[in-house]
LUMNU-289644 format. One record per residue (C-alpha): residue in one letter; x, y, z. Coordinates in pm, 1 decimal. Layout:
{r = A; px = X; py = Y; pz = Z}
...
This chain:
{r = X; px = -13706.0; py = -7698.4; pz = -1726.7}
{r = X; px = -13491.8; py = -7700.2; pz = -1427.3}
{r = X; px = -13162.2; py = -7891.0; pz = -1432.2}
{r = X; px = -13146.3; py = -8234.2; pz = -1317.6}
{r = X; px = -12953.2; py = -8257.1; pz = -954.0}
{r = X; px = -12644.7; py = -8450.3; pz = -961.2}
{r = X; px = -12563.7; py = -8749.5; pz = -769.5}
{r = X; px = -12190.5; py = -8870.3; pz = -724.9}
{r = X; px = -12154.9; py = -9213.6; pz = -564.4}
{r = X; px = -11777.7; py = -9224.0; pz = -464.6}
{r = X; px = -11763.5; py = -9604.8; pz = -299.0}
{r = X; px = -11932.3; py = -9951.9; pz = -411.4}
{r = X; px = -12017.3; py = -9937.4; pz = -12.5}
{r = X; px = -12223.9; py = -9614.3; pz = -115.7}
{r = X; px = -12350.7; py = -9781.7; pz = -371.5}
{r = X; px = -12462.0; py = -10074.1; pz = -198.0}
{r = X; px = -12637.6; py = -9821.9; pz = 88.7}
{r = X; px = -12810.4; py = -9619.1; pz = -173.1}
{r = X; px = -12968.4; py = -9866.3; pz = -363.5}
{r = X; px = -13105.9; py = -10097.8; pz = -41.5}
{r = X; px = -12830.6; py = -10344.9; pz = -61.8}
{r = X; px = -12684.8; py = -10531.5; pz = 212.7}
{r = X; px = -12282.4; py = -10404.4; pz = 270.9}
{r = X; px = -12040.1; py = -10538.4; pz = 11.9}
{r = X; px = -11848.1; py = -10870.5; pz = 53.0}
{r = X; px = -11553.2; py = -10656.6; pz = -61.0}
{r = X; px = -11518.6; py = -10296.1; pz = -94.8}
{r = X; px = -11315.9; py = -10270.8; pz = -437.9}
{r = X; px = -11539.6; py = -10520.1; pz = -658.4}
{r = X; px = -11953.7; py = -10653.3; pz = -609.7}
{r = X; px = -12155.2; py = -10856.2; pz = -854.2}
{r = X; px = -12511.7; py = -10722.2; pz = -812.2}
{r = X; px = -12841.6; py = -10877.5; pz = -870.8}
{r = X; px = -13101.9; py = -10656.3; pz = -1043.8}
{r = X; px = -13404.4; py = -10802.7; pz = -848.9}
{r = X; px = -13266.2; py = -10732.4; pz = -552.2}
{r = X; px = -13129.1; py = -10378.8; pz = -668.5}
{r = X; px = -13454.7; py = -10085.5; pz = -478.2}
{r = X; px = -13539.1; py = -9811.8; pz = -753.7}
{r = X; px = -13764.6; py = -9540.1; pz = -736.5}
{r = X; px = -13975.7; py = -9292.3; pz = -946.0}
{r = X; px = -13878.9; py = -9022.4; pz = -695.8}
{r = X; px = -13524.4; py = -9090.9; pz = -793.2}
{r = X; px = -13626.0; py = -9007.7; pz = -1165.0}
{r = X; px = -13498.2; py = -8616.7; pz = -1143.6}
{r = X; px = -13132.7; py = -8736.8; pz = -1071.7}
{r = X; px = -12830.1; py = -8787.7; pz = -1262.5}
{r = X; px = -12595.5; py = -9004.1; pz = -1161.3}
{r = X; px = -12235.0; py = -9033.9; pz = -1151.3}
{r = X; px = -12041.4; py = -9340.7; pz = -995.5}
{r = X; px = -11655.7; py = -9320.0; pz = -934.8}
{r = X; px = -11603.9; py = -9654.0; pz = -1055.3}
{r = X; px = -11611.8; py = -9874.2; pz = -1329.2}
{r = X; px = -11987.0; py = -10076.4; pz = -1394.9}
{r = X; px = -12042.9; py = -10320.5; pz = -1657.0}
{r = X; px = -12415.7; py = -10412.5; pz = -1677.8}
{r = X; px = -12657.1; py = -10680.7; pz = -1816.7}
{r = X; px = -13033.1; py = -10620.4; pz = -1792.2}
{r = X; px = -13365.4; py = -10731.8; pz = -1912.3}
{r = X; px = -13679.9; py = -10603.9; pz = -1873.6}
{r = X; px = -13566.5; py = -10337.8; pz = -1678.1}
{r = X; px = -13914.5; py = -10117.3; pz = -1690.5}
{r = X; px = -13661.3; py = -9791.0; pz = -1713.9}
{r = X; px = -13516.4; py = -9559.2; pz = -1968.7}
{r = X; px = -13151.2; py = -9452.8; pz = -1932.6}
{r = X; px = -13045.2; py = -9134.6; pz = -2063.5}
{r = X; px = -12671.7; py = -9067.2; pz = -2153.5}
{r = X; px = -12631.0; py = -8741.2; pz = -2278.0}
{r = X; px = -12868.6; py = -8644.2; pz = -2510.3}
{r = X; px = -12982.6; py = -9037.0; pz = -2606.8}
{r = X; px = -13249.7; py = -9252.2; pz = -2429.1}
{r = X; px = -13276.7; py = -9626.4; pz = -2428.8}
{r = X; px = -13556.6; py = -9855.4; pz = -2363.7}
{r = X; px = -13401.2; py = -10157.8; pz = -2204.5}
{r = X; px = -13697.0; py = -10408.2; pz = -2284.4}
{r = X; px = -13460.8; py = -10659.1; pz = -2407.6}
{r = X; px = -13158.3; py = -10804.5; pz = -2293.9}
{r = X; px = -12834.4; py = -10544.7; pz = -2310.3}
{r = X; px = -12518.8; py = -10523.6; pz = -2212.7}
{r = X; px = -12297.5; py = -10178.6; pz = -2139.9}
{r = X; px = -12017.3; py = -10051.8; pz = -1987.3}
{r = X; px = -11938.2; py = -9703.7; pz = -1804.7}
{r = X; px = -11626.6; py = -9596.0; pz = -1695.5}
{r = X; px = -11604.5; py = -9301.4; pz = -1354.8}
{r = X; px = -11688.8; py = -9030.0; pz = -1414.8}
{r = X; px = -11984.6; py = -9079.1; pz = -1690.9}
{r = X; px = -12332.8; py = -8880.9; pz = -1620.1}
{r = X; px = -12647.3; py = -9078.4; pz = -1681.1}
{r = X; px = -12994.7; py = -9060.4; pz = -1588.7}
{r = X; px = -13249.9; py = -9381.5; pz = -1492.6}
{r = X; px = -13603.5; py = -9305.9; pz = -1517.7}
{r = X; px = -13811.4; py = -9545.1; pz = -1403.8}
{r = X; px = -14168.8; py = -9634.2; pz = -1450.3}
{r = X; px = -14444.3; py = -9662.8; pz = -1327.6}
{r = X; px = -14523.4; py = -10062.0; pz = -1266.5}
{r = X; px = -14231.2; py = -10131.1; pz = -1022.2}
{r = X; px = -14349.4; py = -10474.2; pz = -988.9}
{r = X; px = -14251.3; py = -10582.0; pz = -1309.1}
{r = X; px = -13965.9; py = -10888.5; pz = -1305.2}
{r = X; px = -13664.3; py = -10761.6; pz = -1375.3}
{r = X; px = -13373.1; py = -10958.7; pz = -1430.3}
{r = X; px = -12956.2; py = -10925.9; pz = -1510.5}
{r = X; px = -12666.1; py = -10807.6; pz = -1314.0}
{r = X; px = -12413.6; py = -10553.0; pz = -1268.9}
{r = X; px = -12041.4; py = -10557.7; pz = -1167.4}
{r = X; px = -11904.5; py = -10295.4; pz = -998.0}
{r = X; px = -11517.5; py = -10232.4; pz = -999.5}
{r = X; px = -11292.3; py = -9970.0; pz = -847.4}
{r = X; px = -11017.1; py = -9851.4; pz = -1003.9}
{r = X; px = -10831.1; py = -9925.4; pz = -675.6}
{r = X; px = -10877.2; py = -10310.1; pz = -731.3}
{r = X; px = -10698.3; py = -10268.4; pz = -1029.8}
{r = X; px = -10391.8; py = -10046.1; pz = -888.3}
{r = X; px = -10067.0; py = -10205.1; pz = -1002.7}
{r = X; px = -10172.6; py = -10470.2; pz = -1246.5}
{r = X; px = -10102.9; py = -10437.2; pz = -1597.1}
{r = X; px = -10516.7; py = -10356.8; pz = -1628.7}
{r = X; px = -10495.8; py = -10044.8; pz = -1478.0}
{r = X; px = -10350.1; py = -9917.8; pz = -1814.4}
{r = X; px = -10525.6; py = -10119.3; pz = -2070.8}
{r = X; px = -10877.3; py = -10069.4; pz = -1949.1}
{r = X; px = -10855.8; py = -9774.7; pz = -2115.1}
{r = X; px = -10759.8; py = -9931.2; pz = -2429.8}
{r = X; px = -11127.1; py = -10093.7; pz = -2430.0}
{r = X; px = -11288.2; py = -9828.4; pz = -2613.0}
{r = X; px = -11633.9; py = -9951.1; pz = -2563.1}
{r = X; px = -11604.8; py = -9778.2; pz = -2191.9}
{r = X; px = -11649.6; py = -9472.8; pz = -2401.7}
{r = X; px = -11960.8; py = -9573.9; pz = -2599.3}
{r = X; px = -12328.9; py = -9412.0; pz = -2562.4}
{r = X; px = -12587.2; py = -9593.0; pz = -2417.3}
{r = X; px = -12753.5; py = -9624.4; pz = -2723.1}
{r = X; px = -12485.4; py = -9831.1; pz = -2840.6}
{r = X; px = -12509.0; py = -10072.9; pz = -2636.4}
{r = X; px = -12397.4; py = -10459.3; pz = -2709.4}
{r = X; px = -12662.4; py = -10676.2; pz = -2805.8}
{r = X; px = -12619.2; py = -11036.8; pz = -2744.4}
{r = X; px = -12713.2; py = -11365.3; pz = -2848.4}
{r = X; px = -12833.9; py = -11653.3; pz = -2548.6}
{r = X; px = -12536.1; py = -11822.7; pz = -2612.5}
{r = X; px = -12310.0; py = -11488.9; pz = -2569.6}
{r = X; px = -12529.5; py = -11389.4; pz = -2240.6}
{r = X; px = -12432.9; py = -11746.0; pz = -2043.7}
{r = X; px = -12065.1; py = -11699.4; pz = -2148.0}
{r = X; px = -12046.6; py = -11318.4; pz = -2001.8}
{r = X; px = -12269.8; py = -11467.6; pz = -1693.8}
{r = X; px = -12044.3; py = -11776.1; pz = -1626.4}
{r = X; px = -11719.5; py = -11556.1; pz = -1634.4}
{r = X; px = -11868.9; py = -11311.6; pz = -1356.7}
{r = X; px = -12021.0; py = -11567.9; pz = -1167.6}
{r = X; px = -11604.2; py = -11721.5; pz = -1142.6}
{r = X; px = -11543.2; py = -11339.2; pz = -1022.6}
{r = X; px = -11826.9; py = -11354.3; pz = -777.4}
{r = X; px = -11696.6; py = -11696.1; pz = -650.9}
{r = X; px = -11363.6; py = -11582.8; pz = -604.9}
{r = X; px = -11437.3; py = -11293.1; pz = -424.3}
{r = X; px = -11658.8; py = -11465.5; pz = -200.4}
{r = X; px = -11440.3; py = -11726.8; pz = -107.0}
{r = X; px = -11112.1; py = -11688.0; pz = 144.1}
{r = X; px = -10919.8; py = -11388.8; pz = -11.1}
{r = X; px = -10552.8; py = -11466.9; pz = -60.4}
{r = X; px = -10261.1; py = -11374.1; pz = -265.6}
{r = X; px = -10412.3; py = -11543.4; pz = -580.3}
{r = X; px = -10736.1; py = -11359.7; pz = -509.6}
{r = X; px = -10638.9; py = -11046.1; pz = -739.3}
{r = X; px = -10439.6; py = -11189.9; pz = -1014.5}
{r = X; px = -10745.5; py = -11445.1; pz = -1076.3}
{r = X; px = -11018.2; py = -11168.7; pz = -1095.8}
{r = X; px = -10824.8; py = -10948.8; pz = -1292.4}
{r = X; px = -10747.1; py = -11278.9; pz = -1531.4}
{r = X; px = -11136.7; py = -11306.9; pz = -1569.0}
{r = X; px = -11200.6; py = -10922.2; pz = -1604.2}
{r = X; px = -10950.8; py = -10995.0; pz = -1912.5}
{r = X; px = -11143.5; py = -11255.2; pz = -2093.5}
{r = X; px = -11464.4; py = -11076.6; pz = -1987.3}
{r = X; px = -11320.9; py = -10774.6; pz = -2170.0}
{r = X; px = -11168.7; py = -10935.9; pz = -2503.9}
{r = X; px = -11547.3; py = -11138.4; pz = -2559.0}
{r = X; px = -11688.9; py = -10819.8; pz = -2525.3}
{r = X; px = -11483.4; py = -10680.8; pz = -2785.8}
{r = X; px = -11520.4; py = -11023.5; pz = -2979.5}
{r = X; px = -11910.9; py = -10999.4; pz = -2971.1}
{r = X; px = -11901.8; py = -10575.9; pz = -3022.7}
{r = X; px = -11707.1; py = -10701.5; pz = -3353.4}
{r = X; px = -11951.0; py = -10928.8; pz = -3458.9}
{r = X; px = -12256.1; py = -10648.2; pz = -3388.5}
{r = X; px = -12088.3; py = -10412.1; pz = -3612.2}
{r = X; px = -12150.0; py = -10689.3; pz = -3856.4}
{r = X; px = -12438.2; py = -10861.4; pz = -3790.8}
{r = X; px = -12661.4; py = -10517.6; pz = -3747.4}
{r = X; px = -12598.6; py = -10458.2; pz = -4096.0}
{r = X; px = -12980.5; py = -10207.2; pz = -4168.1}
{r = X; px = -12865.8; py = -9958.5; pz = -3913.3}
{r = X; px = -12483.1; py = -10002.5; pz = -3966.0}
{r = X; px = -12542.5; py = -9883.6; pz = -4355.1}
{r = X; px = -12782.0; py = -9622.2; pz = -4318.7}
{r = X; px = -12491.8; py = -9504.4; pz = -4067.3}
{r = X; px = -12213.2; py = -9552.6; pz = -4384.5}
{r = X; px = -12441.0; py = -9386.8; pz = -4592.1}
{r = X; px = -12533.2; py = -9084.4; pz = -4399.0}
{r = X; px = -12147.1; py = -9078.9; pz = -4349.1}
{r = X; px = -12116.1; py = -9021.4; pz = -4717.7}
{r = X; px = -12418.3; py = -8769.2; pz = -4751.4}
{r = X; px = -12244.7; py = -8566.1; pz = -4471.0}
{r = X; px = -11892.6; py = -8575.3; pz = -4623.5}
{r = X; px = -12022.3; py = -8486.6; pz = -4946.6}
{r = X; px = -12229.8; py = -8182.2; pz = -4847.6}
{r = X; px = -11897.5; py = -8039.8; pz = -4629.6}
{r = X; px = -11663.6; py = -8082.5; pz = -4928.3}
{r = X; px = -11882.4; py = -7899.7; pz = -5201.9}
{r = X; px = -11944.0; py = -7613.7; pz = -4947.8}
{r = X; px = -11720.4; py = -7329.7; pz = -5056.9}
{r = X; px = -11715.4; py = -7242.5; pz = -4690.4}
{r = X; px = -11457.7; py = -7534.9; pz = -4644.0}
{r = X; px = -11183.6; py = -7281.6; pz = -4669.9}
{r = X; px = -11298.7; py = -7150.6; pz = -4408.8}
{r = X; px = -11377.7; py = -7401.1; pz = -4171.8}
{r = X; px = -11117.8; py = -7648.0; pz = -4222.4}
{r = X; px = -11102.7; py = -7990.3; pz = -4274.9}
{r = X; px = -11384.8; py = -8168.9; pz = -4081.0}
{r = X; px = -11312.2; py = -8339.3; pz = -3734.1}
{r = X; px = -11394.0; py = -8734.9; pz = -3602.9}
{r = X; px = -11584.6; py = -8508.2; pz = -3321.7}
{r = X; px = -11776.7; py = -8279.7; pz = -3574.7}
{r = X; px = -11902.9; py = -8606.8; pz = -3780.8}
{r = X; px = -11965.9; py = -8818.7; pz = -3496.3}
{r = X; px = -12166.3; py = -8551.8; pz = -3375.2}
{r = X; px = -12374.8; py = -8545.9; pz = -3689.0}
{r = X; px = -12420.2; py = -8899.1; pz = -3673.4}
{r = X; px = -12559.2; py = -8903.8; pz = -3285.0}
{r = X; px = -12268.5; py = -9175.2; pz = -3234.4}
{r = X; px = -11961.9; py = -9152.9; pz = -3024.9}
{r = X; px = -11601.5; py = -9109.5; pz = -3188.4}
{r = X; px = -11496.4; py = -9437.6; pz = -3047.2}
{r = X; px = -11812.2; py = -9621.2; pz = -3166.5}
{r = X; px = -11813.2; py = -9470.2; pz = -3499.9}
{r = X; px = -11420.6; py = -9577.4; pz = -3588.6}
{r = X; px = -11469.4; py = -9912.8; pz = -3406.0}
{r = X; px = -11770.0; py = -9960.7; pz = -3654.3}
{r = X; px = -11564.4; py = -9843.5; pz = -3960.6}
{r = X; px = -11249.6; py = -10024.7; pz = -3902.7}
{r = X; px = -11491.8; py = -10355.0; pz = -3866.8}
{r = X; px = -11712.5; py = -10289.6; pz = -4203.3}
{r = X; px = -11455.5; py = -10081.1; pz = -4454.6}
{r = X; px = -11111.4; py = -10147.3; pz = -4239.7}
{r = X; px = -11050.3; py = -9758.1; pz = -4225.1}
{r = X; px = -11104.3; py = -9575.4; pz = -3888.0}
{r = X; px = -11298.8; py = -9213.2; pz = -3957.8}
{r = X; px = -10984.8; py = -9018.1; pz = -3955.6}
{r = X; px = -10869.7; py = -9254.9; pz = -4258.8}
{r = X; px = -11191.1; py = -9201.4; pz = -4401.4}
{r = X; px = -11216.8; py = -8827.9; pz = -4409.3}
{r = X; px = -10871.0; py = -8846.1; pz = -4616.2}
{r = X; px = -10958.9; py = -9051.1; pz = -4825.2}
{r = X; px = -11273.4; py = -8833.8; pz = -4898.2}
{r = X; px = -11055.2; py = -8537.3; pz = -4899.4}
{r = X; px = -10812.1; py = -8696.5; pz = -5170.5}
{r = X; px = -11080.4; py = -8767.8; pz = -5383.7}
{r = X; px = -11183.7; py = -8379.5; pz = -5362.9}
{r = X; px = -10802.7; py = -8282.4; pz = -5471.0}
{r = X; px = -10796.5; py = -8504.9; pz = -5735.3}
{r = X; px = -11141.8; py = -8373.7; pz = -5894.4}
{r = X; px = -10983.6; py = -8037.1; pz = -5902.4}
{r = X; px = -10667.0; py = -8104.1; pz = -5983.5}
{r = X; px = -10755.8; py = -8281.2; pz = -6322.6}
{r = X; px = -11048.0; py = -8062.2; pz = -6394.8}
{r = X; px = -10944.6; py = -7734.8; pz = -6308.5}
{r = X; px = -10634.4; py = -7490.6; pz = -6373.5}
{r = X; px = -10622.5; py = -7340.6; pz = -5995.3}
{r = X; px = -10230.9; py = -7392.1; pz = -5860.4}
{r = X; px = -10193.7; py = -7661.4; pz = -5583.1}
{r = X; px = -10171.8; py = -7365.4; pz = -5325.6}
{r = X; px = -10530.7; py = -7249.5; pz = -5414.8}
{r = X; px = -10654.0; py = -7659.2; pz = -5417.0}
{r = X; px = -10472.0; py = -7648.6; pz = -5078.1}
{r = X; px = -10642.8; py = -7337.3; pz = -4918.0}
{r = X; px = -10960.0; py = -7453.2; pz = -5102.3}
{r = X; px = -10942.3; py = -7716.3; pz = -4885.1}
{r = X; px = -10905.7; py = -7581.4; pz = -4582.4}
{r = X; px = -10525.5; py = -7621.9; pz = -4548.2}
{r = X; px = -10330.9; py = -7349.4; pz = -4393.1}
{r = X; px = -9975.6; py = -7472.7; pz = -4492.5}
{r = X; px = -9985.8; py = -7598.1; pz = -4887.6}
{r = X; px = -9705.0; py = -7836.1; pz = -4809.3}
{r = X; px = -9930.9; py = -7986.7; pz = -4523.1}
{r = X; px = -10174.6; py = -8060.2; pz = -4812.1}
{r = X; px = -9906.0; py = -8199.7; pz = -5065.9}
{r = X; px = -9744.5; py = -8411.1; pz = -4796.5}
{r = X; px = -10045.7; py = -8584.1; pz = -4704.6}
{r = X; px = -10109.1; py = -8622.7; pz = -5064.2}
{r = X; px = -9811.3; py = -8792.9; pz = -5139.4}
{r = X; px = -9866.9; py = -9029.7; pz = -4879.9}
{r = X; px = -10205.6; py = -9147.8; pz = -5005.9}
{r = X; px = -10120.5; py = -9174.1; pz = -5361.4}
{r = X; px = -9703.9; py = -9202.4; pz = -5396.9}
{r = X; px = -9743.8; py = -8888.0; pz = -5571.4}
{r = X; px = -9727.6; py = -8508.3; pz = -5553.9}
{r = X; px = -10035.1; py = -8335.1; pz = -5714.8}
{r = X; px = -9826.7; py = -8194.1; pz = -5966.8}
{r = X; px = -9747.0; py = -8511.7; pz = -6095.4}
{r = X; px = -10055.0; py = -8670.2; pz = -6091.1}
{r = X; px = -10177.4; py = -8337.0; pz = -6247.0}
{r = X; px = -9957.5; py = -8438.8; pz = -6503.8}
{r = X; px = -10040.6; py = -8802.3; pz = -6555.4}
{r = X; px = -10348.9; py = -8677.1; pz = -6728.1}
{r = X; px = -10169.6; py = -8443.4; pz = -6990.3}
């Protein structure tokens, strides 16, 4: 199967002249409607790659959007966000004359040059989630994300002055922190696929622990069990932190304590073999860390249970 051609949009003015649109109203930030928004089934063997920021709402969108190796169906209504530089793929289908509906803002990272945003976008670690995790929200959720882009629209549209910038990027903030807010409540409210994730967590961790090839593979990595979870790093610690209060990396220590603990009160192997058993290189990296979990050393929790 040959490899997908890749398309780099560099400008929101490219964007705008790709996709049939008339030219922006400003080149650094657009609000775009998805009716009026031309796609094409011809278009179907590209990838695409925007040097900009785009945060997206759609509904019945008639497409599938591939992000690495995941596809989504947007049938219902979604929201996601991509940060430049992220490959993804739009197939569309067949019946183009289906009603499609939502938006899509468009920001370059130029608009946000010297404001404090220009740093703390990248705290938002949605930016960094698959497509597949996408934010589900309520009607009520939709109309508050809608009414805070259509004040960004508005502003942009009207007479740019020095307010202009400082008001849009006030709006991009609380457009940001209900995201978060509503991504928080997801990681509670989709509780069915949120525990078969916890509990394929635990299958996984289990399994790599009782391998006796753990001393030679080391201790597991966020990436590795991510990985095995079809999730992204971010999403998976975002969706820990929310349900047990521990990010993975917490997790996996904890997991790994438990392990030392079995063997150090039911076997007679020295804390340097537990360590290497392990997968530590450096015993006193394992005995440090175990210390800090518990308050104390393996030898004397070994000996609490003489």
């Amino acid at each position: 199967m040959p490899a997908k051609q890749l398309y780099r949009v560099k400008t929101i003015s490219e964007f705008h002249r790709v996709r049939g649109l008339p030219k922006p109203e400003h080149p650094l930030i657009s609000l775009v409607d998805y009716e009026s928004i031309k796609h094409s089934v011809e278009n179907n063997p590209i990838n695409w790659v925007f040097d900009f920021y785009s945060i997206a709402l759609k509904r019945n969108f008639n497409a599938k959007i591939k992000y690495g190796q995941q596809e989504y169906d947007f049938d219902e209504g979604v929201m996601f966000f991509m940060s430049p530089g992220q490959v993804f793929g739009v197939e569309v289908g067949k019946d183009l004359d289906t009603k499609r509906s939502g938006w899509i803002l468009l920001i370059h990272p130029d608009f946000l040059w010297n404001t404090p945003l220009a740093k703390t976008i990248k705290q938002y670690e949605y930016f960094d989630y698959s497509v597949h995790e996408a934010l589900f929200l309520s009607d009520k959720e939709e109309a508050t994300m809608a009414g805070i882009v259509k004040n960004i629209q508005q502003e942009y549209h009207s007479n740019i002055d020095k307010f202009s910038q400082n008001i849009i990027i006030a709006q991009l903030e609380v457009l940001f922190t209900y995201a978060e807010r509503f991504y928080q409540r997801q990681f509670i409210t989709r509780k069915i696929t949120n525990h078969k994730i916890l509990n394929r967590l635990e299958e996984i961790l289990t399994e790599y622990f009782n391998d006796e090839a753990l001393i030679n593979k080391g201790l597991p990595t966020v990436q590795y069990v991510a990985e095995r979870l079809h999730v992204s790093p971010n999403y998976l610690s975002g969706l820990l932190k929310v349900l047990t209060g521990q990010s993975t990396q917490q997790h996996l220590h904890e997991k790994l304590i438990e392990k030392a603990k079995e063997k150090l009160s039911t076997t007679d192997l020295s804390v340097s073999e537990i360590a290497y058993a392990l997968g530590f290189e450096h015993p006193q990296s394992f005995s440090k860390l175990f210390k800090t979990k518990t308050n104390l050393s393996p030898l004397e929790f070994r000996q609490s249970f003489n």
